[in-house]
PDBQT receptor file of N, H, CA, C and O in Angstrom, charges set to zero:
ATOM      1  N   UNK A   1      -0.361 -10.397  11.268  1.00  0.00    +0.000 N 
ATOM      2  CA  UNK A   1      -1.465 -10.257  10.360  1.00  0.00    +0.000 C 
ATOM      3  C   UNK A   1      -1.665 -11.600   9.671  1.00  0.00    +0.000 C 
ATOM      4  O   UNK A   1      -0.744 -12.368   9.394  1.00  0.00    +0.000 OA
ATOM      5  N   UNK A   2      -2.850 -11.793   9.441  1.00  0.00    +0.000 N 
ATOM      6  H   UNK A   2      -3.598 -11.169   9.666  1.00  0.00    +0.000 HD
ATOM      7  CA  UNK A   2      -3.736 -13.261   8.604  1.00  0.00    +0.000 C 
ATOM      8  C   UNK A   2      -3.775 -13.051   7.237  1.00  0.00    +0.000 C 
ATOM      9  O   UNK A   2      -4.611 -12.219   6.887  1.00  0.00    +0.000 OA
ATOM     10  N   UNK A   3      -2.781 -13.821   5.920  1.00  0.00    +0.000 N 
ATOM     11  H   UNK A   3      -2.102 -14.498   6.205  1.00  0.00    +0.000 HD
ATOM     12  CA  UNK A   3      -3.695 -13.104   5.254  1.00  0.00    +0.000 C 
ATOM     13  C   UNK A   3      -4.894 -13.891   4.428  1.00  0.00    +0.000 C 
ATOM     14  O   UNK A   3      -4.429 -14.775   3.710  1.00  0.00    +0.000 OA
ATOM     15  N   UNK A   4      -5.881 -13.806   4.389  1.00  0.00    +0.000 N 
ATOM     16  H   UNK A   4      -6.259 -13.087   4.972  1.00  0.00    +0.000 HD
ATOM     17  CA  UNK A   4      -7.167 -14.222   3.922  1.00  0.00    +0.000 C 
ATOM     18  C   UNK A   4      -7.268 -15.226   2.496  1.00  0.00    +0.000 C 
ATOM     19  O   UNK A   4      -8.290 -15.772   2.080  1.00  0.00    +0.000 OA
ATOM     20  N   UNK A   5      -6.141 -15.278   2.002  1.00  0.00    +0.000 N 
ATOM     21  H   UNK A   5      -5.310 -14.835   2.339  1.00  0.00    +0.000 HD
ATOM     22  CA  UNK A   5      -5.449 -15.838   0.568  1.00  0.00    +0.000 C 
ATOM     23  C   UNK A   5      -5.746 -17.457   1.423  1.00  0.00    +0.000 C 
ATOM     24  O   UNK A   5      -6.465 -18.338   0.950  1.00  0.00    +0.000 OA
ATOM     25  N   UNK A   6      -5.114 -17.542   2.559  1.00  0.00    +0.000 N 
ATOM     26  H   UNK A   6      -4.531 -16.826   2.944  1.00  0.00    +0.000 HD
ATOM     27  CA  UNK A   6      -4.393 -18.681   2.896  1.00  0.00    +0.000 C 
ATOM     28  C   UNK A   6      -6.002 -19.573   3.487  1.00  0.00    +0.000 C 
ATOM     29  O   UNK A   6      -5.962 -20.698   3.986  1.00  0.00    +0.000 OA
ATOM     30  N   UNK A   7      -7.106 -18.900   3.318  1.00  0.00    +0.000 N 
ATOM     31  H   UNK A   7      -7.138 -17.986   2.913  1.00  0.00    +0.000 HD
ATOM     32  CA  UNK A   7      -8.170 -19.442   3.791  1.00  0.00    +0.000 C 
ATOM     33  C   UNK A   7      -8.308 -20.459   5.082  1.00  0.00    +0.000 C 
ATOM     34  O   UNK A   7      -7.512 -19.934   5.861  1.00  0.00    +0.000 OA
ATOM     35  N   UNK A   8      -8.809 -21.518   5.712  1.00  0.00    +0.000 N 
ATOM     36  H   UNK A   8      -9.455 -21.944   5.078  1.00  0.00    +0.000 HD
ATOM     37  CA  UNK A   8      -8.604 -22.205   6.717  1.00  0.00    +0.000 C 
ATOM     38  C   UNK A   8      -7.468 -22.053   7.883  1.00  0.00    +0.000 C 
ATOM     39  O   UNK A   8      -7.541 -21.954   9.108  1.00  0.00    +0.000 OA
ATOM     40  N   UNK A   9      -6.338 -22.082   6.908  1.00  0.00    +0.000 N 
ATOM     41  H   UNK A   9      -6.279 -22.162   5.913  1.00  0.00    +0.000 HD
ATOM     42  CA  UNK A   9      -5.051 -22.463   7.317  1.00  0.00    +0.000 C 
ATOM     43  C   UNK A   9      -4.808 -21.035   8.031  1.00  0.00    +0.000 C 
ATOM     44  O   UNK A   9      -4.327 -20.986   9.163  1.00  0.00    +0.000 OA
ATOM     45  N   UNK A  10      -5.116 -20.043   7.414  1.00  0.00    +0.000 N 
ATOM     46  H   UNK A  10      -5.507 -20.083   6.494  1.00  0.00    +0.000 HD
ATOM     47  CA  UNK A  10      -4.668 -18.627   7.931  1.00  0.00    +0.000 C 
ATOM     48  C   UNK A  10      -4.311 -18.465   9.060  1.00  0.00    +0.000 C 
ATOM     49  O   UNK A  10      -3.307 -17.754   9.092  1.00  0.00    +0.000 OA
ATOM     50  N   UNK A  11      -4.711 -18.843  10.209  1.00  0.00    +0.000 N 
ATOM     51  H   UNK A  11      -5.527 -19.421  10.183  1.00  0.00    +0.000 HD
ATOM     52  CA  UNK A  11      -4.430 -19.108  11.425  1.00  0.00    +0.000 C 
ATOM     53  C   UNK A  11      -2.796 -19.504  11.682  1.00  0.00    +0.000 C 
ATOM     54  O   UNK A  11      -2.078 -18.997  12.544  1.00  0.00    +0.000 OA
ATOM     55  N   UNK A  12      -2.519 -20.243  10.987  1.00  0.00    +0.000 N 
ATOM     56  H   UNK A  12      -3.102 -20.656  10.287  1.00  0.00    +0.000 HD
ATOM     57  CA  UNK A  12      -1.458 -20.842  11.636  1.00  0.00    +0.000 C 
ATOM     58  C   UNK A  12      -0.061 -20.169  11.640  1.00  0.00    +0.000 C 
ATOM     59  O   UNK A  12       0.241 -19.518  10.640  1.00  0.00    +0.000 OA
ATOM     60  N   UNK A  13       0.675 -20.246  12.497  1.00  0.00    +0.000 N 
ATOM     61  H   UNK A  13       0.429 -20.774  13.309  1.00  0.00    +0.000 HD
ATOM     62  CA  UNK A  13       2.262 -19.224  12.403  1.00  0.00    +0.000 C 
ATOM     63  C   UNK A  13       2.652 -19.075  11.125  1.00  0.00    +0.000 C 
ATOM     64  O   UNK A  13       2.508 -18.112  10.372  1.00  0.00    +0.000 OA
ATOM     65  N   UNK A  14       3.045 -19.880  10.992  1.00  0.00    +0.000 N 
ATOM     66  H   UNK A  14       3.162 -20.662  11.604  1.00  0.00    +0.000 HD
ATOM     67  CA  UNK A  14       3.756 -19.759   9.304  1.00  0.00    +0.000 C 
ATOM     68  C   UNK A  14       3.126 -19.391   8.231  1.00  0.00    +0.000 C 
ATOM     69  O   UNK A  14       3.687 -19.497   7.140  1.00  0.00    +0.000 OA
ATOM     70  N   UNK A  15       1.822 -18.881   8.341  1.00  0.00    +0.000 N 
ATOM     71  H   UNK A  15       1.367 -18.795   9.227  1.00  0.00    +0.000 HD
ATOM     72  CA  UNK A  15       1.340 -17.879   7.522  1.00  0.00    +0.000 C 
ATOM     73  C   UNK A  15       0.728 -16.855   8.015  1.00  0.00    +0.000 C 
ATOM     74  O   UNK A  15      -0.390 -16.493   7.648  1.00  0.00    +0.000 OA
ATOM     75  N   UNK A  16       1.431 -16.287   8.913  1.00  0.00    +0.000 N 
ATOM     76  H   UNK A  16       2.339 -16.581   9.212  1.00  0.00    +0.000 HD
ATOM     77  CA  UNK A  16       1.455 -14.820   9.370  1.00  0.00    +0.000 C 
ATOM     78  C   UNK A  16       2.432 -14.338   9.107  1.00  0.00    +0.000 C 
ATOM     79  O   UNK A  16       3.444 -14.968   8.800  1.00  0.00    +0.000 OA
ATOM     80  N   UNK A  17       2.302 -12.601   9.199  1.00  0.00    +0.000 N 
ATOM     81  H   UNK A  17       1.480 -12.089   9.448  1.00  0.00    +0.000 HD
ATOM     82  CA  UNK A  17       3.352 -11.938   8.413  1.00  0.00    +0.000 C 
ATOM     83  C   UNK A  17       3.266 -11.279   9.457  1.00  0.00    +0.000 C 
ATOM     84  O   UNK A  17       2.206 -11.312  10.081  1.00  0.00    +0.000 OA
ATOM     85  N   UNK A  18       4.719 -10.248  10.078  1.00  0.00    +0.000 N 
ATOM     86  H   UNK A  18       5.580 -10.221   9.571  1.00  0.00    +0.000 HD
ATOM     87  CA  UNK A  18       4.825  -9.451  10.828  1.00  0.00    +0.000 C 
ATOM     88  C   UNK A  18       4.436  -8.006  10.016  1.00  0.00    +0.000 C 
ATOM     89  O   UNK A  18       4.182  -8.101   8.815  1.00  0.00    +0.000 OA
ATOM     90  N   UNK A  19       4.403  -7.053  10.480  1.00  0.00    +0.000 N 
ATOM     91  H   UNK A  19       4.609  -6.976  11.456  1.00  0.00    +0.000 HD
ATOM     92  CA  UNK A  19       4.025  -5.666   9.951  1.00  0.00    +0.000 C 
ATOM     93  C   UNK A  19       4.514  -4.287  10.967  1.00  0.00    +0.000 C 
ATOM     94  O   UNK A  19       4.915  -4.628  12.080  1.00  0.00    +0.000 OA
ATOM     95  N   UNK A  20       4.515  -3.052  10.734  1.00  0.00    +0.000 N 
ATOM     96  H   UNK A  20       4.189  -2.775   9.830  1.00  0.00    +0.000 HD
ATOM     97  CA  UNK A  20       4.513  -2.340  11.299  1.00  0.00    +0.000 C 
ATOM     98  C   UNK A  20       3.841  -1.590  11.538  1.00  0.00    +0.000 C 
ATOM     99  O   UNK A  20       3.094  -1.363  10.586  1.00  0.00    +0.000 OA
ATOM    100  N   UNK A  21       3.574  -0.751  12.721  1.00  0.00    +0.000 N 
ATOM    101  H   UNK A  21       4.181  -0.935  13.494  1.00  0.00    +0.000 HD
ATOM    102  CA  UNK A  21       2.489  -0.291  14.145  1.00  0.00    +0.000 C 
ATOM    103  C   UNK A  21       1.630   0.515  12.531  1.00  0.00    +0.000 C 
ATOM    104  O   UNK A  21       0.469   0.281  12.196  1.00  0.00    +0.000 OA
ATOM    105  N   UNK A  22       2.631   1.472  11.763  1.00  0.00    +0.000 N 
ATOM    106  H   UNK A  22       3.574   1.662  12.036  1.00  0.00    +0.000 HD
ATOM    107  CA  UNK A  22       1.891   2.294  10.832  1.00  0.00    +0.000 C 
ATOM    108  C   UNK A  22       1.676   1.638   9.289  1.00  0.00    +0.000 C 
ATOM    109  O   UNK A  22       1.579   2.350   8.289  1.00  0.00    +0.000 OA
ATOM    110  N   UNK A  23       1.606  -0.139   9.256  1.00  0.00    +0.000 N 
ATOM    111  H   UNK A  23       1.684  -0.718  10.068  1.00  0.00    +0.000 HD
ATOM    112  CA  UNK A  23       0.998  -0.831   8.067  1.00  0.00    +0.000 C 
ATOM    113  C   UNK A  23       0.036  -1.672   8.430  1.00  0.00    +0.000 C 
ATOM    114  O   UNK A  23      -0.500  -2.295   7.514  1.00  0.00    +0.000 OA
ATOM    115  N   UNK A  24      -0.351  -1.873   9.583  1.00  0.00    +0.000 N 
ATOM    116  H   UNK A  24       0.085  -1.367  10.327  1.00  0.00    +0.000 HD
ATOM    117  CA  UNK A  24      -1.679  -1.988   9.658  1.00  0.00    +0.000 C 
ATOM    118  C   UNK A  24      -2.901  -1.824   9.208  1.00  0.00    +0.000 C 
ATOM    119  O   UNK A  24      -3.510  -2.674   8.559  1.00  0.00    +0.000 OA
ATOM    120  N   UNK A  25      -3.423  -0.486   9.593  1.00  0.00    +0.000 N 
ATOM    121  H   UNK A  25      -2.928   0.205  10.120  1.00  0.00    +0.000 HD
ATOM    122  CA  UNK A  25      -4.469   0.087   8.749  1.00  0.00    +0.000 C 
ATOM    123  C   UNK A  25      -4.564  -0.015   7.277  1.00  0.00    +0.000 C 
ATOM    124  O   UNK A  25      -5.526   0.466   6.679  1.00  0.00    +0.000 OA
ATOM    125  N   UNK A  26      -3.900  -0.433   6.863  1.00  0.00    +0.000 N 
ATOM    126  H   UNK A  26      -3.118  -0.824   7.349  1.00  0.00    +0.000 HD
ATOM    127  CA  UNK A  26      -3.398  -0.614   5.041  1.00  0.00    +0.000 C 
ATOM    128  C   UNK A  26      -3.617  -2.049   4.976  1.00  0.00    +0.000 C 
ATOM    129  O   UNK A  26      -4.226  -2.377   3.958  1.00  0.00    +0.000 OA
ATOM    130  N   UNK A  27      -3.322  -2.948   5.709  1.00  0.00    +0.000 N 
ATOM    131  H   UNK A  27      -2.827  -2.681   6.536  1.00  0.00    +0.000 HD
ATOM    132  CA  UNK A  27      -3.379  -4.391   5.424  1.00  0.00    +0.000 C 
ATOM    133  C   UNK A  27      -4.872  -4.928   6.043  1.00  0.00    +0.000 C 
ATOM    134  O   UNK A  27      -5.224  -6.092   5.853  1.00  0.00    +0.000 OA
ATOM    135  N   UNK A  28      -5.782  -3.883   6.866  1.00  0.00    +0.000 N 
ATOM    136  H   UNK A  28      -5.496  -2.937   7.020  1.00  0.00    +0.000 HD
ATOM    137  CA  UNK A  28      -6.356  -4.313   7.123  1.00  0.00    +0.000 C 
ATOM    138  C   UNK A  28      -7.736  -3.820   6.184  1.00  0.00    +0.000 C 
ATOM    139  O   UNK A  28      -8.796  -4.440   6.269  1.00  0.00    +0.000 OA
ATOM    140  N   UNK A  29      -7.598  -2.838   5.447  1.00  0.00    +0.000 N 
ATOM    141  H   UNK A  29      -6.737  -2.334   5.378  1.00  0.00    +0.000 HD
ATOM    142  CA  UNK A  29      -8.504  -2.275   4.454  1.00  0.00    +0.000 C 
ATOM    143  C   UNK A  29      -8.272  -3.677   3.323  1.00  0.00    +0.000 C 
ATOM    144  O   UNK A  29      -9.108  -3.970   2.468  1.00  0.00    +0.000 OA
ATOM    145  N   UNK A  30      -7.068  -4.377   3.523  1.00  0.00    +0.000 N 
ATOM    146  H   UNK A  30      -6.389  -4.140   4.218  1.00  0.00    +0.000 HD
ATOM    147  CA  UNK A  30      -7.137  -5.269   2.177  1.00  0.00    +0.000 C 
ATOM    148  C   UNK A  30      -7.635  -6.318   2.820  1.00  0.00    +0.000 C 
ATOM    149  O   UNK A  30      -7.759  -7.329   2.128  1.00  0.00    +0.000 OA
ATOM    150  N   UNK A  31      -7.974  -6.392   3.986  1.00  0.00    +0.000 N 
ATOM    151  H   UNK A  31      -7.873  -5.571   4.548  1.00  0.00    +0.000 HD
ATOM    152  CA  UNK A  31      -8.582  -7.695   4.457  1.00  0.00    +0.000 C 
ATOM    153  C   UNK A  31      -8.025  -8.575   5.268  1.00  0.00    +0.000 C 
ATOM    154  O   UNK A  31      -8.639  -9.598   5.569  1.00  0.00    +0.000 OA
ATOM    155  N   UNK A  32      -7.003  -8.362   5.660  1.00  0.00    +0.000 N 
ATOM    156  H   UNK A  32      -6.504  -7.530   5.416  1.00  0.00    +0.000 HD
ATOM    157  CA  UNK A  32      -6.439  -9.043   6.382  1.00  0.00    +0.000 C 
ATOM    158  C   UNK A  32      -6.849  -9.042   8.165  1.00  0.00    +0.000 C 
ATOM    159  O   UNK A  32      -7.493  -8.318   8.924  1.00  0.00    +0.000 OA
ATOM    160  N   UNK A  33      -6.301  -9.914   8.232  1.00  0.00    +0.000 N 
ATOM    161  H   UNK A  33      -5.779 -10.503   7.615  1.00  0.00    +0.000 HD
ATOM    162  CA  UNK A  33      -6.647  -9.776   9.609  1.00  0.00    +0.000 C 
ATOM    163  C   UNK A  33      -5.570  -9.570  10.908  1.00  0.00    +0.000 C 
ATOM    164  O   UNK A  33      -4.442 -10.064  10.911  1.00  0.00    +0.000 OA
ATOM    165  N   UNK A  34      -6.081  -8.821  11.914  1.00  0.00    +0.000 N 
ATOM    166  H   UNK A  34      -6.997  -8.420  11.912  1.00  0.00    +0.000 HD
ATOM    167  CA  UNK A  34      -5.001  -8.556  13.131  1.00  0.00    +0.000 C 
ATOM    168  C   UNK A  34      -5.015  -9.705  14.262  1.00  0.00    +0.000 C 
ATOM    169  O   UNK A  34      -6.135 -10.177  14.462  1.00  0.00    +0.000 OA
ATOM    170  N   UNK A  35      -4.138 -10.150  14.910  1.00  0.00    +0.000 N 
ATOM    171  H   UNK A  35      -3.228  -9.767  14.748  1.00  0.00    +0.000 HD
ATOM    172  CA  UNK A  35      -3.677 -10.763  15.405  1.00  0.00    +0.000 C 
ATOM    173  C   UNK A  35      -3.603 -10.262  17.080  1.00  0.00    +0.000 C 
ATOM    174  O   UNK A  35      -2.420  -9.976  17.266  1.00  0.00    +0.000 OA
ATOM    175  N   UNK A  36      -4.263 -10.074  18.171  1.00  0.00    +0.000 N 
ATOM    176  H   UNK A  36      -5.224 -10.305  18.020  1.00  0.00    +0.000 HD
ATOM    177  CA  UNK A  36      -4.823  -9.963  19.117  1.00  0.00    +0.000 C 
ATOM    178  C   UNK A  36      -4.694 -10.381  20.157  1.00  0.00    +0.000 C 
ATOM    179  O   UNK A  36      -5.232 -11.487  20.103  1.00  0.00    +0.000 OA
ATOM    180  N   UNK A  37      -4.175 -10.173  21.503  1.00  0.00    +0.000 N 
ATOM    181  H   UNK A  37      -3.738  -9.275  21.547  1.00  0.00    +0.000 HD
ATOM    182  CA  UNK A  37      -4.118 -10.885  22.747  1.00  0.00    +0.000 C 
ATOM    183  C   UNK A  37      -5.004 -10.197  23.739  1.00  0.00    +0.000 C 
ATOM    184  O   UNK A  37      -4.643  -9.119  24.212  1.00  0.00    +0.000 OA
ATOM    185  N   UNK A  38      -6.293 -10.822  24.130  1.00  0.00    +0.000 N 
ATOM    186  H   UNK A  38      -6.586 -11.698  23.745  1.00  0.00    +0.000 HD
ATOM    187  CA  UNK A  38      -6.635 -10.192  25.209  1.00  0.00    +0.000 C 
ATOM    188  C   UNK A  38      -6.252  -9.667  26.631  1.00  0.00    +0.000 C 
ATOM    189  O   UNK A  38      -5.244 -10.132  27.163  1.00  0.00    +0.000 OA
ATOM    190  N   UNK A  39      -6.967  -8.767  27.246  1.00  0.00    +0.000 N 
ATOM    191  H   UNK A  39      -7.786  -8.389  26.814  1.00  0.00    +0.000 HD
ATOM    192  CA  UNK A  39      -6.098  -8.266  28.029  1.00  0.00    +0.000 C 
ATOM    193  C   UNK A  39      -6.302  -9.199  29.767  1.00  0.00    +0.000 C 
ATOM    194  O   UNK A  39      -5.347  -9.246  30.541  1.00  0.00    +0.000 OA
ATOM    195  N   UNK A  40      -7.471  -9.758  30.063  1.00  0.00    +0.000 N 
ATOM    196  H   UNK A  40      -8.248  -9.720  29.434  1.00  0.00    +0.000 HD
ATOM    197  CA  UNK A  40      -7.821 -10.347  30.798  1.00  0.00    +0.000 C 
ATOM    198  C   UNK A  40      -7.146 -11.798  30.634  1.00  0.00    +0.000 C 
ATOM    199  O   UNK A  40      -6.282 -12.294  31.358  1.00  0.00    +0.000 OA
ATOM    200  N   UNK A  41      -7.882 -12.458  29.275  1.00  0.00    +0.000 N 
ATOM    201  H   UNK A  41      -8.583 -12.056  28.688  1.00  0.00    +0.000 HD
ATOM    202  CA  UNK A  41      -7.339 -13.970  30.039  1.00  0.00    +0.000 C 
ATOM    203  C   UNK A  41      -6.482 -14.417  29.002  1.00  0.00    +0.000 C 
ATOM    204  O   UNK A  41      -6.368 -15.629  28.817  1.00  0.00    +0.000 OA
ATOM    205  N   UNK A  42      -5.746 -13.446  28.163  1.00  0.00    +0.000 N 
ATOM    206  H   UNK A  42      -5.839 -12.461  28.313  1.00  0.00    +0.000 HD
ATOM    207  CA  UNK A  42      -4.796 -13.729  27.619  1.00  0.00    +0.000 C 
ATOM    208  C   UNK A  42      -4.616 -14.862  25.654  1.00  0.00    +0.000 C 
ATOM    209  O   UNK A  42      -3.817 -15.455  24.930  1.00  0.00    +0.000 OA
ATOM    210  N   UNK A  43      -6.220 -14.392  25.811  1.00  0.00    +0.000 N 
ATOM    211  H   UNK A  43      -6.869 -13.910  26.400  1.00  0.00    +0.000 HD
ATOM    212  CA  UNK A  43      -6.417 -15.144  24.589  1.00  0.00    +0.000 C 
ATOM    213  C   UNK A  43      -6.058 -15.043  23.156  1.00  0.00    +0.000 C 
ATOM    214  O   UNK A  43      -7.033 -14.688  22.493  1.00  0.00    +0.000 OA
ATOM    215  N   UNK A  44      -5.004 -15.232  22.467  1.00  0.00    +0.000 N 
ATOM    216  H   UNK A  44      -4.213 -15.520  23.005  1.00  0.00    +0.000 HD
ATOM    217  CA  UNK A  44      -4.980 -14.817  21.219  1.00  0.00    +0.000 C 
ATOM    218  C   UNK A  44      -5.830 -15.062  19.850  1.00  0.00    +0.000 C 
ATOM    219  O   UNK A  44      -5.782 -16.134  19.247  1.00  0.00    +0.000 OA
ATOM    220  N   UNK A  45      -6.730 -13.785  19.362  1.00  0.00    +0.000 N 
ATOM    221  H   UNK A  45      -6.769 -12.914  19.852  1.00  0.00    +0.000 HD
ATOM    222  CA  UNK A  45      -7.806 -14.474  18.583  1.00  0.00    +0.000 C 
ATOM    223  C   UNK A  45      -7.390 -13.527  16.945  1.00  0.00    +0.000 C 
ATOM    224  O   UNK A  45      -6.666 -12.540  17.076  1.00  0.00    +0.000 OA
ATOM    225  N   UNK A  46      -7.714 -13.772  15.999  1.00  0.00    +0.000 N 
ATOM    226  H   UNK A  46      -8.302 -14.574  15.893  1.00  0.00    +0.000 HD
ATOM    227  CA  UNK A  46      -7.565 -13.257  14.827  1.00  0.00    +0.000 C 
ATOM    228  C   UNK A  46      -8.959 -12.045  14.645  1.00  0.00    +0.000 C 
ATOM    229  O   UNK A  46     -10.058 -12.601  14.649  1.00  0.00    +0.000 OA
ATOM    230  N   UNK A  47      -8.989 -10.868  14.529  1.00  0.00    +0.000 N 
ATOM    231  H   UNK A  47      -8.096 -10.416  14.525  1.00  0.00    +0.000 HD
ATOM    232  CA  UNK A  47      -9.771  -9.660  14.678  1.00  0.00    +0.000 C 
ATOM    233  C   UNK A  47      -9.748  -9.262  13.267  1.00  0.00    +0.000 C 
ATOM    234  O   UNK A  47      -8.696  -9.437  12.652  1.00  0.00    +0.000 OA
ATOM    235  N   UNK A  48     -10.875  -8.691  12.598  1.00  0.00    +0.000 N 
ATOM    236  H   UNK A  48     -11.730  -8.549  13.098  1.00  0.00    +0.000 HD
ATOM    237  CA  UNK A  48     -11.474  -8.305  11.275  1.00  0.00    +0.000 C 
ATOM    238  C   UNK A  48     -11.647  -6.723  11.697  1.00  0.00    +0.000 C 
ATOM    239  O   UNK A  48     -11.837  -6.317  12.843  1.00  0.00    +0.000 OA
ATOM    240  N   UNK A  49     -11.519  -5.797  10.316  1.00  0.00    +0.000 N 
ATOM    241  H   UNK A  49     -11.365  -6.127   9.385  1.00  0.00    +0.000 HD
ATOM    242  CA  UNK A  49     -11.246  -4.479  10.588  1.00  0.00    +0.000 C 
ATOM    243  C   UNK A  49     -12.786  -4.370  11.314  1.00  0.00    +0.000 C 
ATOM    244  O   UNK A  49     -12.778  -3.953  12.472  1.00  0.00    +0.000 OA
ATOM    245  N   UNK A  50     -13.706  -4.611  10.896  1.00  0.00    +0.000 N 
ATOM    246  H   UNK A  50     -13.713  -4.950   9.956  1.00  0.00    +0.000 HD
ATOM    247  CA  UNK A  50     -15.145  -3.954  11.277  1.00  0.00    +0.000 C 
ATOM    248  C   UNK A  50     -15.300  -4.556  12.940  1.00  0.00    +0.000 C 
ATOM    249  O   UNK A  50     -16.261  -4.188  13.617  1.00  0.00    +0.000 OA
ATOM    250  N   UNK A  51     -14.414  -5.366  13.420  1.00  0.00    +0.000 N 
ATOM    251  H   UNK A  51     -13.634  -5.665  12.870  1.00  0.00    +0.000 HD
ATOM    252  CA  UNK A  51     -14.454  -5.673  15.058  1.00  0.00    +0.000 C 
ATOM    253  C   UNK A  51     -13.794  -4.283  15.400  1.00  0.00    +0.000 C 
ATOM    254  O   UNK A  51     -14.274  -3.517  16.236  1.00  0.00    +0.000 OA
ATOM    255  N   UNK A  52     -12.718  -4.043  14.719  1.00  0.00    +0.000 N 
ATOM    256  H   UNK A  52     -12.328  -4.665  14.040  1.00  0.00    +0.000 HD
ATOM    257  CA  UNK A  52     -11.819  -3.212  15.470  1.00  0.00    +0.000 C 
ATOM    258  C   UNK A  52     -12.444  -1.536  15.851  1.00  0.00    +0.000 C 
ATOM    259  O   UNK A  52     -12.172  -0.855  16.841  1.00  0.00    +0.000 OA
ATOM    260  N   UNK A  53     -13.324  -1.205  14.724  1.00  0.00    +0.000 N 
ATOM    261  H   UNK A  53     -13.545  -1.758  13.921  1.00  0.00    +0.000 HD
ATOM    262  CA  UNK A  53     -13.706  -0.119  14.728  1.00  0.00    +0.000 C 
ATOM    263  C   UNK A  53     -15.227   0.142  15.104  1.00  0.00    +0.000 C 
ATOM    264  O   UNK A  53     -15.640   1.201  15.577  1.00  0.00    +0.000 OA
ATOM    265  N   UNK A  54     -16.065  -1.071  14.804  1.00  0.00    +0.000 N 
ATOM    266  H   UNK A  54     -15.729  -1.932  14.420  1.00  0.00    +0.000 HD
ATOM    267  CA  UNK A  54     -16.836  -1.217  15.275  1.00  0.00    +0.000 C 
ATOM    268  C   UNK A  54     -18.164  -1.113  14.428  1.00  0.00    +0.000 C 
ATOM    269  O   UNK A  54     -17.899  -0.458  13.420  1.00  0.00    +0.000 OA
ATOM    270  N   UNK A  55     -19.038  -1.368  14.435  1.00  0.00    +0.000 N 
ATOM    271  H   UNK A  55     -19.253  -1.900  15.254  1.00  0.00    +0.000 HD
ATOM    272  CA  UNK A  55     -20.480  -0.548  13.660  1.00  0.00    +0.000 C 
ATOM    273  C   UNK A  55     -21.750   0.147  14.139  1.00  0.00    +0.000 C 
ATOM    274  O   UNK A  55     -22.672  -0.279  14.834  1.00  0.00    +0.000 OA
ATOM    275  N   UNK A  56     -21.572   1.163  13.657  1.00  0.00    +0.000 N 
ATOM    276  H   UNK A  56     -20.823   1.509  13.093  1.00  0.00    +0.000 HD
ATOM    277  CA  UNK A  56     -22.872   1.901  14.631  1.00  0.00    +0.000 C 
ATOM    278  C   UNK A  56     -23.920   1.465  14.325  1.00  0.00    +0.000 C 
ATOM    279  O   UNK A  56     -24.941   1.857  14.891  1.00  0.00    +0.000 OA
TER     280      UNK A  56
C-alpha cells in the first residue's frame, strides 16, 4: 500500500507498507493506494479504490 501523506515519493519501496488480505479495504477508504501486478505483462502500477471497483 501507498500512502498518499508521502505525495510524489509514494511510489517508492521504502514508503510502502505491507498489510493484510482483510486491511485493505480499510486503507483504501483512507486513500491509500494498492499496489498491483498485472497479469499479462507483468507491470507493477499503484491502483486508487475507484479503479478497483469501478464507476458506473
Amino acid at each position: 500500500m501507498a500512502d498518499p501523506a508521502h505525495g510524489r515519493v509514494k511510489h517508492h519501496a521504502a514508503n510502502q507498507i505491507a498489510v493484510r488480505d482483510d486491511e485493505i479495504s480499510a486503507y483504501l477508504q483512507r486513500g491509500f493506494l494498492l499496489r498491483m501486478r498485472g497479469e499479462r505483462k507483468g507491470q507493477v502500477n499503484l491502483i486508487a479504490a475507484a479503479e478497483i471497483v469501478g464507476e458506473d
